[in-house]
C-alpha positions as CSV (number, residue, x, y, z in Angstrom):
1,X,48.8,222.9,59.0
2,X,45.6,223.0,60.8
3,X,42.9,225.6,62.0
4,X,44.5,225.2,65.4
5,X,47.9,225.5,64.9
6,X,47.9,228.0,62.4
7,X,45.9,230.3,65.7
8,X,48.6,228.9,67.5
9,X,51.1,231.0,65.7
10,X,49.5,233.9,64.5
11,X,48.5,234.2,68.4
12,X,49.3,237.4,70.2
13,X,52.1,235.5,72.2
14,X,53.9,234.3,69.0
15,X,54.3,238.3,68.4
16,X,58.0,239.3,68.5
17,X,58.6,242.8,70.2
18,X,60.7,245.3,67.6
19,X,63.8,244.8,70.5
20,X,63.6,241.3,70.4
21,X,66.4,240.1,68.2
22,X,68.8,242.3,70.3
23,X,67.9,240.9,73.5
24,X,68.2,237.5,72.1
25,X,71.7,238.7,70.9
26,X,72.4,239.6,74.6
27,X,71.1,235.7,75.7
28,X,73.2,234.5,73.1
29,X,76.1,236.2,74.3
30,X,76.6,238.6,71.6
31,X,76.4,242.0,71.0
32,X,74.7,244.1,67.9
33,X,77.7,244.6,65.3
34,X,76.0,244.1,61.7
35,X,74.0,246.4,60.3
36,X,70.1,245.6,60.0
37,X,68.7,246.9,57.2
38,X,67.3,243.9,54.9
39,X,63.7,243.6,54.7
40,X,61.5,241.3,53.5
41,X,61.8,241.2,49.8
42,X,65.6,241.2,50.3
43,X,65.0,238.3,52.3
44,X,63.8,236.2,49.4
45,X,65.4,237.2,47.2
46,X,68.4,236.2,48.5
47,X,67.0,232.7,48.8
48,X,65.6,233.3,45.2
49,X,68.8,234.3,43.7
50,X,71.1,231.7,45.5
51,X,68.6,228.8,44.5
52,X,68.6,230.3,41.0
53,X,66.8,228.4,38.3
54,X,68.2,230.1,35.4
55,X,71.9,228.6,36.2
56,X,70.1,225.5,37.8
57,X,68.3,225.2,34.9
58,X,71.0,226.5,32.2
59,X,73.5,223.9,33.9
60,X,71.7,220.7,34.8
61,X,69.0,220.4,31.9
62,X,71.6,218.4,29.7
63,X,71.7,215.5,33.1
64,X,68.3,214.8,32.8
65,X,67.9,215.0,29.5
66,X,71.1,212.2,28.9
67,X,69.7,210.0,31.8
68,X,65.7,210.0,31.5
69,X,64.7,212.1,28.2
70,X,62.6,214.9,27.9
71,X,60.5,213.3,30.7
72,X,62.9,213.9,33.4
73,X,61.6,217.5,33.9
74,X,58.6,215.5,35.8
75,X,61.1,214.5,38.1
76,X,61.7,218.4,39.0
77,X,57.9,219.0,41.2
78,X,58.6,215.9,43.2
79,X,61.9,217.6,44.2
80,X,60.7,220.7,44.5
81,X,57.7,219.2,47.3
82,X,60.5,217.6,48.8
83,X,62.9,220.5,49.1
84,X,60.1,222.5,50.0
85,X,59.1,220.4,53.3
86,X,63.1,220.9,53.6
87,X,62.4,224.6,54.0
88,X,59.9,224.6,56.5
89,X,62.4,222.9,59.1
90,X,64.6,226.2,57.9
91,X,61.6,228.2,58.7
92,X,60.9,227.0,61.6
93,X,64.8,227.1,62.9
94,X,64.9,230.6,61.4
95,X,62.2,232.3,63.7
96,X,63.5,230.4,66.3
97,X,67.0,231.0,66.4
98,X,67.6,233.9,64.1
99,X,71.2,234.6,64.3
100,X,74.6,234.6,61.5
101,X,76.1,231.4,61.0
102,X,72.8,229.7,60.6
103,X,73.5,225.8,59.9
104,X,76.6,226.5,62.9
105,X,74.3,227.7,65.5
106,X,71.3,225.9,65.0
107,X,73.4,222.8,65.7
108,X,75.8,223.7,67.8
109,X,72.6,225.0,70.2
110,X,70.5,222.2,69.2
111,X,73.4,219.5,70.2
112,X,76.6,220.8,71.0
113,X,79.5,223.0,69.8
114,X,82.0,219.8,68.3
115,X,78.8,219.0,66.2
116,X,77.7,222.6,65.5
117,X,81.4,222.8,64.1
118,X,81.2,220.2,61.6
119,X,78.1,220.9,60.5
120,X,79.2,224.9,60.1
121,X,82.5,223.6,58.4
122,X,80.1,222.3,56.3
123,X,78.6,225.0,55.3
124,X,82.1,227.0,54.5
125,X,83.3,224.0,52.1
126,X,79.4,224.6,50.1
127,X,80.0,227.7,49.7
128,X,84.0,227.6,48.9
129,X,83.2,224.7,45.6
130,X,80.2,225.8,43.4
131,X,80.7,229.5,42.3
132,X,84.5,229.2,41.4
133,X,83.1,225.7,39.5
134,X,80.3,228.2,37.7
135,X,82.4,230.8,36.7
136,X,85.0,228.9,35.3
137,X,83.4,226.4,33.3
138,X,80.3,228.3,32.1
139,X,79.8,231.7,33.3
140,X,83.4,233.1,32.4
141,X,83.3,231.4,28.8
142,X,79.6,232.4,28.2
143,X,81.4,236.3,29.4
144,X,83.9,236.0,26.3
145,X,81.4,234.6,24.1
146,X,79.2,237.7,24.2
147,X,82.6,239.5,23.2
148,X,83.0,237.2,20.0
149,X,85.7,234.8,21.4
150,X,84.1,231.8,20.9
151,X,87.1,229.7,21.7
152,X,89.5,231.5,24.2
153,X,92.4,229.9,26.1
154,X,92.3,228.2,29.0
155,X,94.6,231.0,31.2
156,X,92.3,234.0,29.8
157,X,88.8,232.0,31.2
158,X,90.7,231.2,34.5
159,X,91.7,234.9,34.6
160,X,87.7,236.3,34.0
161,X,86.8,233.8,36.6
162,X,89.3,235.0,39.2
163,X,88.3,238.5,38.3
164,X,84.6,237.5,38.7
165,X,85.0,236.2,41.7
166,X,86.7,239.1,43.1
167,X,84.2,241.7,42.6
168,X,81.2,240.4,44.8
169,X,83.8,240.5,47.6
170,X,84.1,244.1,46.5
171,X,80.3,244.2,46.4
172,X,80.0,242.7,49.9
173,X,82.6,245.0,51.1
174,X,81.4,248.4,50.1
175,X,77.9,247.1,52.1
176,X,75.2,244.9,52.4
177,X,72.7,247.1,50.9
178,X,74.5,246.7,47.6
179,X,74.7,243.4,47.9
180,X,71.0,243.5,48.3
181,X,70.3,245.6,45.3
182,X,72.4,243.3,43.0
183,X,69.9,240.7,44.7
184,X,67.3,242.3,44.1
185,X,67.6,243.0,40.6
186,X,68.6,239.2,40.1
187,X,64.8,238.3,41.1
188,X,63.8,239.8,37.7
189,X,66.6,238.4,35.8
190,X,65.9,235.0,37.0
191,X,62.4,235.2,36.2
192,X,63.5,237.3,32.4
193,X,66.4,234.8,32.1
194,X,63.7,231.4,32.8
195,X,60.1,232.1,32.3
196,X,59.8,234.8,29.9
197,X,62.3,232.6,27.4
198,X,61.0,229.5,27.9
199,X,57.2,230.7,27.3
200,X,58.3,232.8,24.3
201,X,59.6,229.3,22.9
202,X,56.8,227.7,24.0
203,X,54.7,230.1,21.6
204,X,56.9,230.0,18.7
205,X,56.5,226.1,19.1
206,X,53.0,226.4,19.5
207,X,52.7,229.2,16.2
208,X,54.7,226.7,14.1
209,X,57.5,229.6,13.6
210,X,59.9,226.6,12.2
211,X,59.4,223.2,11.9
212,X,60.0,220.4,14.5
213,X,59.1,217.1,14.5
214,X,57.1,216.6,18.5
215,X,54.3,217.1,19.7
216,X,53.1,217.8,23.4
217,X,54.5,213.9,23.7
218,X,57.7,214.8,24.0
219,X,56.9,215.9,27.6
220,X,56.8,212.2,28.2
221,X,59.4,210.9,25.6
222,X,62.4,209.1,28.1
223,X,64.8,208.6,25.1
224,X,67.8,209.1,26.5
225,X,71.6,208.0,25.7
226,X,73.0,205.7,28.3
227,X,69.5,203.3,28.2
228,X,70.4,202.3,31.9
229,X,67.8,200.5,34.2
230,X,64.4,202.8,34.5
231,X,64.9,203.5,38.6
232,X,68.7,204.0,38.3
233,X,68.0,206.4,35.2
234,X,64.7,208.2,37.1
235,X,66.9,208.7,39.8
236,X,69.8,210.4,38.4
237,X,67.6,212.7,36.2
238,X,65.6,213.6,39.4
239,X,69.1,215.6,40.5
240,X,68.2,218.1,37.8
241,X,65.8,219.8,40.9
242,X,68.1,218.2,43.5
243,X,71.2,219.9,42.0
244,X,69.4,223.6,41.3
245,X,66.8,224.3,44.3
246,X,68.9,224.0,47.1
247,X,70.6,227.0,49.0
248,X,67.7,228.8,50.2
249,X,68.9,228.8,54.1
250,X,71.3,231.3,53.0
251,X,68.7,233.5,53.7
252,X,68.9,232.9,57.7
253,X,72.8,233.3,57.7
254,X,71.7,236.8,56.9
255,X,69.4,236.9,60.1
256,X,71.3,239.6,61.6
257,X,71.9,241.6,58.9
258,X,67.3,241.6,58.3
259,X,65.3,243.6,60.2
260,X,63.0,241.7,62.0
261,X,64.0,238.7,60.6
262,X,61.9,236.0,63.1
263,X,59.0,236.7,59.9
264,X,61.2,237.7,57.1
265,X,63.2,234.6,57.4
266,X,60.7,232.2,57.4
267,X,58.8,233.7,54.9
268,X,61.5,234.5,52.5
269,X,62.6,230.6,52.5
270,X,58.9,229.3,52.0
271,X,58.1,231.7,49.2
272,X,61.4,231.3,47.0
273,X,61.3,227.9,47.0
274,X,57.7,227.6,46.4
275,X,58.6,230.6,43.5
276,X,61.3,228.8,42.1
277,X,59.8,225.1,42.0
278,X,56.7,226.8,39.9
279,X,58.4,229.1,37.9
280,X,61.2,227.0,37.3
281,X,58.9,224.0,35.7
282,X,56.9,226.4,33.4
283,X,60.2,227.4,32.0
284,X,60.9,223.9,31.7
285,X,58.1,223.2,29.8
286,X,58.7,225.9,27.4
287,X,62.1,225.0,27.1
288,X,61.0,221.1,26.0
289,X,58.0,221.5,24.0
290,X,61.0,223.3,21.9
291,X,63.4,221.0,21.3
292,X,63.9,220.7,17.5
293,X,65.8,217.4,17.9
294,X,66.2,215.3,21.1
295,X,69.3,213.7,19.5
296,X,71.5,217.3,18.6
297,X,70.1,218.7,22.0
298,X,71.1,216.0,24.2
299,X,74.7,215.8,22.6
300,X,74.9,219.5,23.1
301,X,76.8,220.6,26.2
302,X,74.5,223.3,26.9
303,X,70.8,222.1,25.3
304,X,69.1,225.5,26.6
305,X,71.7,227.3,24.1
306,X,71.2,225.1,21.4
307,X,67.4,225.5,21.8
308,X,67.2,228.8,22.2
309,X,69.6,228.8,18.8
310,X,67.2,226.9,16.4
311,X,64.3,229.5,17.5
312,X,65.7,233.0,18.4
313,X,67.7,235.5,16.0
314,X,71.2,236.1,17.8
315,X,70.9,239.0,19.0
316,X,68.2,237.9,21.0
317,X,70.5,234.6,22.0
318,X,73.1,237.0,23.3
319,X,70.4,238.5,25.5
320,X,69.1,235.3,27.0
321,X,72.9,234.8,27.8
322,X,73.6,237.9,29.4
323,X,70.3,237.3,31.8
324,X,72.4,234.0,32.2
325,X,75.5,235.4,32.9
326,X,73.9,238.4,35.4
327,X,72.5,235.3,37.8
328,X,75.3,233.3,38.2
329,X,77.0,236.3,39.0
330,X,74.2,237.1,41.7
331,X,75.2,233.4,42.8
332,X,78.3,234.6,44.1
333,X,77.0,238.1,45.6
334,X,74.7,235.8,47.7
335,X,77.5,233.2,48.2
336,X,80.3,235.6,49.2
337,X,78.2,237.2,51.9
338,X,76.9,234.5,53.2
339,X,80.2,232.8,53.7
340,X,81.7,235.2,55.3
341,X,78.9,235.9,57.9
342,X,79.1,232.0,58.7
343,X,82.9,232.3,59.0
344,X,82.3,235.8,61.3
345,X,79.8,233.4,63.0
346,X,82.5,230.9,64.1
347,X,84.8,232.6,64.7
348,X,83.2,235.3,67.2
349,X,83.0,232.2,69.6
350,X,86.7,231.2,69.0
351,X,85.9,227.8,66.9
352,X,88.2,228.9,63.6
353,X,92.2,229.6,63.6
354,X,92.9,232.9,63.8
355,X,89.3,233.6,65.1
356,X,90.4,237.1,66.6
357,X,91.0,238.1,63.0
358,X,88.1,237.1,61.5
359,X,85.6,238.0,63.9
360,X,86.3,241.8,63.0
361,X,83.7,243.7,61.8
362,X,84.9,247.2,59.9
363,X,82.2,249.8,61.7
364,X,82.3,252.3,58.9
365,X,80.1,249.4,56.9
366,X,79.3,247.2,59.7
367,X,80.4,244.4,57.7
368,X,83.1,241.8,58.5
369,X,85.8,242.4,55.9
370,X,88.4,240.4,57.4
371,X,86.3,237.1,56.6
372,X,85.5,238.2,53.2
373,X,88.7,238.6,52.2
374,X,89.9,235.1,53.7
375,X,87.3,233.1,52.1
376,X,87.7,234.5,49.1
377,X,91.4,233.6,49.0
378,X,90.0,230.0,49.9
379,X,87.3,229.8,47.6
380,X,90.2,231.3,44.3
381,X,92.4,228.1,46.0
382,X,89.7,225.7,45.9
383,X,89.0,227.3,42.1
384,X,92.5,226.6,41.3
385,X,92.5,222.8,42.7
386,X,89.3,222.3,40.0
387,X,90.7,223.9,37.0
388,X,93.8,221.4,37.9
389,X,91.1,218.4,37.9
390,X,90.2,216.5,34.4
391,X,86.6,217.9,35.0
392,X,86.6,221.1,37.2
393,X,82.7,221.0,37.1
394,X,81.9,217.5,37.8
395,X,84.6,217.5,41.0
396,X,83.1,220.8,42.1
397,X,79.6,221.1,41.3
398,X,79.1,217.8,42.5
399,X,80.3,218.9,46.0
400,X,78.1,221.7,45.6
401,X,74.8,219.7,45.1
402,X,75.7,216.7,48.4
403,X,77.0,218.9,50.9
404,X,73.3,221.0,51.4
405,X,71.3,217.9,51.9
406,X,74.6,217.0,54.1
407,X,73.7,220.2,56.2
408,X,69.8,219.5,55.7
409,X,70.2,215.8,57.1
410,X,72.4,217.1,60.5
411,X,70.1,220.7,61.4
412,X,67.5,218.1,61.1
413,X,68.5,215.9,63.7
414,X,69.6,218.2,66.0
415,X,65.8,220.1,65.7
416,X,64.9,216.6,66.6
417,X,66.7,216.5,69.7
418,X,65.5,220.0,70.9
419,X,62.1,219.9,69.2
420,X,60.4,220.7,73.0
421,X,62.9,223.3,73.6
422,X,62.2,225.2,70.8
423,X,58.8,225.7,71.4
424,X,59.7,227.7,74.1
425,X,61.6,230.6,72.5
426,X,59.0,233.1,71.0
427,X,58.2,232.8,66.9
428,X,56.0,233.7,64.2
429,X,56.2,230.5,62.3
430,X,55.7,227.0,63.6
431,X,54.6,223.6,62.2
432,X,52.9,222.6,65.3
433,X,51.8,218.8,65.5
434,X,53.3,218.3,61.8
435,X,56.6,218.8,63.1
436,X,58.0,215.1,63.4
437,X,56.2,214.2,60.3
438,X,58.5,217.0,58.7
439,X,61.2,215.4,60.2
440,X,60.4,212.3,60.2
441,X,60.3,212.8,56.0
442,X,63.4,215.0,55.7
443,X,65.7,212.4,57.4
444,X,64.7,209.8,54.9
445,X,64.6,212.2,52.2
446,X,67.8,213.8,52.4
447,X,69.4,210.5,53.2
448,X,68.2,209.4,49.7
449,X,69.1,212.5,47.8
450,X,73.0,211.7,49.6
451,X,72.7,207.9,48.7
452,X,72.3,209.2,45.0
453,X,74.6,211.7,44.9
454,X,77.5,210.3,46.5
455,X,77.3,206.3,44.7
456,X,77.4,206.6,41.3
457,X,80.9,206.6,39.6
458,X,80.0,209.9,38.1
459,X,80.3,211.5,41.5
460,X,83.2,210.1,43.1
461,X,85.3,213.3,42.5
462,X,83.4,215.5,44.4
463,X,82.6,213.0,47.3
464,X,86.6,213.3,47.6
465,X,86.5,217.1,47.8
466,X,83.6,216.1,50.8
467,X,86.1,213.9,52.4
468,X,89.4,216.6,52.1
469,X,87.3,219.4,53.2
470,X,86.1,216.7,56.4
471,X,89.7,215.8,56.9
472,X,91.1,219.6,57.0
473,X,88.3,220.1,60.1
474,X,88.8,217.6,61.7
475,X,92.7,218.0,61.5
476,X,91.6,221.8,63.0
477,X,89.5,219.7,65.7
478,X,92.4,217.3,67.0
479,X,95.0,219.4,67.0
480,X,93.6,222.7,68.5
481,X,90.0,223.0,68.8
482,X,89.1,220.5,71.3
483,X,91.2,222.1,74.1
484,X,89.4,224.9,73.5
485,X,86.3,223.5,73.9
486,X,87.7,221.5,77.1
487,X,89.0,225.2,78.6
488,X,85.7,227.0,77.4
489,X,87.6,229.7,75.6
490,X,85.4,228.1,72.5
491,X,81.7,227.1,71.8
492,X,78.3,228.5,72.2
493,X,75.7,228.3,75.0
494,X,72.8,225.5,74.8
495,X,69.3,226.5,73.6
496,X,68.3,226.7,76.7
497,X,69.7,229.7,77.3
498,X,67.8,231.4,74.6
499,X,64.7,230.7,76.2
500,X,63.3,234.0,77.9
């Protein structure tokens, strides 16, 4: 960003007044119902904790490694520059337009309520596929593991998981600010659970505390198992970053829940991905200069584990796992929140069935309970249709990783179409002349990321959980929402009409 636009938007003008966010809540045609009490550091570390590199990590290591070798962690700074230029259009969008339901109203403001809807149900299928996927088939095993049950039965892990999934709602429930704290705290795990173990590796690898056979070559080493063709191979070990630093704009569902959050927003977003793109490749480093045998550890199902096994005493395993365990967990915390303020967010302009329900928000916490306990329902349902499935991660996971760059490609767009308009509403962040570069480069980026996470074989389970999840909105569409829409009883107000 230049000289000029950076005085552009630290400029007196770009100041928002403390009221601000209220009157823009008036403009929108809403009125003040959730508390605001998150500052800035809850801000990112929400983002932080939802992006998560130790699960990212923890899960997706064992993709690269099988498709591009050791070397595919290279693959994760280009996606992390990438996903960071991402998070600039969510900066801008979330000074701009800082209110709950964030993919939802950006669009539907931006373009129109039918496409604000899509893109919001969206949004509710991203967040109603990955955590269930987590906890069934790693977090809730990894759980009965640090008990000593090293093989449990199938009904005993679906029970944890349905138990695990039940208390963030709990969490959510009580209030925000716990929900918060548990985020909080999940900034140091992630960094404890990543960075701390992988550089301890690295200098018992470095020490020569047990033997292994690589050098600092192995960074570069692309033996890998399926020996496909170099670009298909680089590709596919590229989602290793694509897959784990996504999820960040949950920060800006949270807009009306942040106290002033036209600079916490922004700032949050930038700084946890930025955070999480650095920290998460030192770890990765560690983590790989340690492998003690690029054949065992790429048949392994979970290569950080066996890694961390060759090097660490147990006790010290069971630690790493239980910093593992504690940020999926936060996964959820963030998910379960978020969700349910996107779901509040809909339906408080009558686009969801049973809308009058789930707009509700219980004034002893100032939190919507109704939609926390409806998702939540869905998101056990949606659990239950994976563990049904041959391969509960691969259908749901996979969903999990398309459907943000889904959201990314669409919120793009629609900033594209009101790019001038948006100028006009007041801000502390703004990318000035570089904005159609930005967008110009997310569009093809995010198309790419979808082209390679929707063709391969591998995937086409979850692009059919995509395609249900599309079908059941646009089944809600035909058949009751669009006379809504046509009698105004539904939809939001343009952009325009935020301009002051």
């Amino acid at each position: 960003m230049s000289a000029e636009d950076q005085a552009r938007v630290a400029s007196p003008d770009s100041v928002v007044a403390p009221d601000a966010e209220e009157a823009l809540l008036a403009r929108a045609g809403y009125k003040p119902e959730l508390r605001r009490s998150l500052r800035f550091f809850s801000m990112f570390a929400i983002a932080f904790s939802i992006i998560s590199i130790t699960t990212g990590i923890f899960l997706n290591y064992s993709f690269g490694l099988t498709h591009w070798g050791p070397a595919s962690i290279w693959t994760w700074p280009i996606v992390g520059v990438g996903n960071l230029i991402i998070a600039l259009v969510v900066a801008e969008l979330g000074t701009r337009i800082p209110l709950a339901g964030y993919a939802y109203q950006w669009s539907a403001r931006l373009v129109n309520s039918t496409y604000g809807y899509f893109v919001g149900c969206a949004g509710l299928l991203y967040m109603s596929v990955g955590g269930g996927a987590i906890m069934l088939t790693v977090a809730s095993p990894l759980l009965l593991s640090e008990f000593n049950d090293d093989h449990p039965g199938a009904r005993l892990v679906l029970g944890v998981t349905f138990l695990l999934m039940l208390l963030p709602v709990i969490i959510n429930i009580i209030s925000i600010q716990v929900a918060a704290r548990v985020n909080n705290v999940a900034v140091f795990t992630e960094i404890v659970g990543t960075v701390v173990f992988g550089v301890l590796l690295f200098v018992l690898w470095a020490v020569k505390d047990k033997p292994t056979p690589y050098g600092f070559g192995i960074l570069g080493n692309t033996t890998n198992i399926y020996h496909d063709p170099a670009l298909y191979s680089f590709a596919l070990a590229g989602l290793l970053g694509a897959f784990t630093l996504v999820g960040f704009e949950l920060a800006a569902d949270m807009s009306e829940d942040a106290v002033d959050p036209r600079r916490s927003v922004p700032r949050g977003v930038i700084w946890a991905v930025a955070g999480s793109a650095i920290l998460g490749m030192i770890a990765l480093i560690g983590f790989t200069v340690a492998i003690p045998s690029i054949s065992a550890v790429e048949s392994s199902g979970l290569p950080l584990l066996a890694i961390a096994s060759y090097w660490l005493p147990s006790w010290l395993v069971k630690v790493f796992i239980a910093f593992v365990i504690f940020s999926m967990f936060a996964i959820l915390v963030v998910g379960a929140g978020a969700q349910a303020r996107l779901g509040y967010s809909m339906a408080r302009d009558n686009m969801l069935p049973f809308s009058g329900q789930l707009r509700k928000v219980y004034a002893g916490t100032q939190t919507p309970i109704v939609s926390l306990l409806v998702f939540a329902v869905i998101d056990i349902g949606v659990t239950w249709y994976g563990y049904l499935q041959s391969s509960a991660f691969a259908t749901l996971v996979g969903a999990t990783a398309i459907i943000p760059y889904i959201i990314y490609f669409l919120i793009t767009a629609g900033y594209a179409f009101k790019r001038r308009t948006l100028d006009s509403i007041p801000g502390v962040f703004s990318l000035g002349r570089w904005a159609w570069p930005v967008i110009i480069f997310v569009l093809v980026y995010s198309a790419l990321i979808m082209f390679v996470l929707a063709a391969p074989a591998i995937f086409h389970s979850s692009d059919r959980v995509v395609l249900y999840g599309a079908g059941l909105a646009l089944l809600w569409y035909v058949c009751a929402l669009v006379w809504r829409l046509r009698r105004g009883t539904a939809g939001v107000k343009p952009v325009e009409e935020l301009v002051d």
